[in-house]
FIDOLUM-121703 format. One record per atom (N, C-alpha, C): residue number from 1; x, y, z. Coordinates in nm, 3 decimals, always signed. Each point is the difference from the previous one (the first is absolute). Example, Ala and Ser with C-alpha at 12.3 -4.5 7.8 and 13.67 -1.06 7.14 Angstrom:
residues 2
    n     east    north       up
    1   +1.319   -0.569   +0.780
    1   -0.089   +0.119   +0.000
    1   +0.090   +0.120   +0.000
    2   -0.035   +0.105   -0.072
    2   +0.082   +0.119   +0.006
    2   -0.077   +0.109   +0.073
//
This chain:
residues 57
    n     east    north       up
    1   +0.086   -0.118   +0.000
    1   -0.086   +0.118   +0.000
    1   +0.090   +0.123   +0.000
    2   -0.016   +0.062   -0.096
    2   +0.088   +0.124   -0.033
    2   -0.060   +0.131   +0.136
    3   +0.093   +0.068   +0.021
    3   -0.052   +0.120   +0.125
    3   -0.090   +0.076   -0.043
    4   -0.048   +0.014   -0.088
    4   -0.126   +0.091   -0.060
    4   -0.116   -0.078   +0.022
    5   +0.022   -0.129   -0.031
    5   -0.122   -0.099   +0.033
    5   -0.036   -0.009   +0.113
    6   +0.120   -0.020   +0.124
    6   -0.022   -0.001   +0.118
    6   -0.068   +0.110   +0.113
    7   +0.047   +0.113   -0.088
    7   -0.062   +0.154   +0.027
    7   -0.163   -0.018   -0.026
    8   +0.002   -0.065   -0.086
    8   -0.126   +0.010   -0.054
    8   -0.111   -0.081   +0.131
    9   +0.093   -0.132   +0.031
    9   -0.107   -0.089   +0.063
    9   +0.031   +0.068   +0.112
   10   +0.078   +0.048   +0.088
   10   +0.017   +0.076   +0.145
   10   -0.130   +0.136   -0.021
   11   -0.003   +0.057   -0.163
   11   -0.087   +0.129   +0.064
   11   -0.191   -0.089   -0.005
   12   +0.036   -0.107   -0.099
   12   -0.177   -0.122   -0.017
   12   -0.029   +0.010   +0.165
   13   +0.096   -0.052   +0.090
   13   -0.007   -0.090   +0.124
   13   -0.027   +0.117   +0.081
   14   +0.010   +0.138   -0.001
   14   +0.005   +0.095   +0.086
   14   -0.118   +0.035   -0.038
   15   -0.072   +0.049   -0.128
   15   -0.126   +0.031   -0.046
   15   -0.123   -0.086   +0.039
   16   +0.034   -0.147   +0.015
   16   -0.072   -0.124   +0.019
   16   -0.069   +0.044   +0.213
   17   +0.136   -0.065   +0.041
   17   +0.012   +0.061   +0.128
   17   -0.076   +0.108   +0.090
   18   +0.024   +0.126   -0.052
   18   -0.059   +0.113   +0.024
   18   -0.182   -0.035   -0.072
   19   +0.007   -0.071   -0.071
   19   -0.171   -0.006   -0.071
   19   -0.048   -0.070   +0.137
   20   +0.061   -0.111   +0.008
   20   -0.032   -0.122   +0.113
   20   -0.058   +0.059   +0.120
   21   +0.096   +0.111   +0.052
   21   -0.015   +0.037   +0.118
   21   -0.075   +0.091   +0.005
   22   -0.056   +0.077   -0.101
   22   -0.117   +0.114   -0.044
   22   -0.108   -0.099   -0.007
   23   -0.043   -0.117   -0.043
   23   -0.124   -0.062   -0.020
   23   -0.026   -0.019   +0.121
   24   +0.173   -0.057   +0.073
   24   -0.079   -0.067   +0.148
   24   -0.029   +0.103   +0.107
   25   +0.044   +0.160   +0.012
   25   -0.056   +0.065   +0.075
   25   -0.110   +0.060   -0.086
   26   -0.063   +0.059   -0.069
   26   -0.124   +0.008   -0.026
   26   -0.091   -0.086   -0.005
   27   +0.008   -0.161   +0.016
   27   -0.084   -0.112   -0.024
   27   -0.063   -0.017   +0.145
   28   +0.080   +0.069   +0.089
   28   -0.032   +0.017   +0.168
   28   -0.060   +0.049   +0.093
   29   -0.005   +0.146   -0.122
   29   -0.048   +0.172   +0.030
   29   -0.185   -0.029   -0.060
   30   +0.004   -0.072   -0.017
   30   -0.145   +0.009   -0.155
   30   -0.074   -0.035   +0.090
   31   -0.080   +0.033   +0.004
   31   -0.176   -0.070   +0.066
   31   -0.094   -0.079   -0.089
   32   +0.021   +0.068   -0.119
   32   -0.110   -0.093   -0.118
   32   +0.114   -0.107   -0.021
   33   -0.061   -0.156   +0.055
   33   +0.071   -0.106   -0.029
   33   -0.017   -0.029   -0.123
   34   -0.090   +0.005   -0.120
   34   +0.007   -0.069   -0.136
   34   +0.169   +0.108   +0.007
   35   -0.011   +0.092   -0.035
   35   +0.142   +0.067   -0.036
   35   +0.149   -0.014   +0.065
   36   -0.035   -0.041   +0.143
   36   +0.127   -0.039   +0.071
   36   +0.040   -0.122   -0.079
   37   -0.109   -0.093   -0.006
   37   +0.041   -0.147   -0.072
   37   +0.073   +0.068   -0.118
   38   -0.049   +0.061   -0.054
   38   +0.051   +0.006   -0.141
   38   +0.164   +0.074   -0.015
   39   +0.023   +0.063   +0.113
   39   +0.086   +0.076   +0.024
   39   +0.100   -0.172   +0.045
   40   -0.036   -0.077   +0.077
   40   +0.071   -0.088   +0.071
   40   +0.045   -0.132   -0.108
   41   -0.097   +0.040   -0.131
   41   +0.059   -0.083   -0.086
   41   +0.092   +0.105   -0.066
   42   +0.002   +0.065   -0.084
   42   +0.110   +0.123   -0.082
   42   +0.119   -0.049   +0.154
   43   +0.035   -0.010   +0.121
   43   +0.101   +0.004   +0.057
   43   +0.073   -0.135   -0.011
   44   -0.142   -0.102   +0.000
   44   +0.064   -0.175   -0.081
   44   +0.066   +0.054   -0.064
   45   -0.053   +0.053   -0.130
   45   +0.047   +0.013   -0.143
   45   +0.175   +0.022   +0.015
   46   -0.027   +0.153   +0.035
   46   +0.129   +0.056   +0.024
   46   +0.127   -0.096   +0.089
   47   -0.057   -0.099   +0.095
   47   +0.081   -0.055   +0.107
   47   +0.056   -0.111   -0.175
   48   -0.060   -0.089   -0.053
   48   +0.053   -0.062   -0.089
   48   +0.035   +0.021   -0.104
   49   +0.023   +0.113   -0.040
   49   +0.099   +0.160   -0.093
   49   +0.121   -0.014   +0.050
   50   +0.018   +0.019   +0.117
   50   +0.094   +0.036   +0.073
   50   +0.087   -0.121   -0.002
   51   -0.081   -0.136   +0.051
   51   +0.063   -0.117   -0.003
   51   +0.110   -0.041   -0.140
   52   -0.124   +0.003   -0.120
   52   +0.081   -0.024   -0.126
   52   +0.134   +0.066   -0.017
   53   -0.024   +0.147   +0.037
   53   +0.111   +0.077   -0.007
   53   +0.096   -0.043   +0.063
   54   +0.009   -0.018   +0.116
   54   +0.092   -0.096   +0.079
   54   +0.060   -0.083   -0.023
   55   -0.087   -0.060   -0.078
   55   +0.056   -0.181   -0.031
   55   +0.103   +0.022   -0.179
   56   -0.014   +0.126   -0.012
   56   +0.114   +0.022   -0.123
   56   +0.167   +0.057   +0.043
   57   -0.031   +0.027   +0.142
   57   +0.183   -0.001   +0.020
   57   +0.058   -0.133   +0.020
//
């Protein structure tokens, strides 16, 4: 993996991350549960974004 590539997956994993942790504190804050759920899946999503990304270093 050339250092531009790696730049690339360090800034994926930081964007991923920061999503993760934005779904999971607003998924907390919410009172209308249809939308928390929905919020608590987009943070799945993002948690196995993050994973793939991972699994390429």
């Amino acid at each position: 993996m050339t250092s531009k590539e790696l730049l690339y997956v360090e800034d994926a994993l930081g964007h991923e991350q920061f999503m993760k942790t934005s779904s999971k504190n607003a998924s907390s804050q919410l009172q209308d549960q249809t939308l928390s759920n929905y919020i608590k899946e987009l943070e799945q999503k993002h948690t196995e974004l993050y994973n793939k990304f991972l699994n390429l270093l």
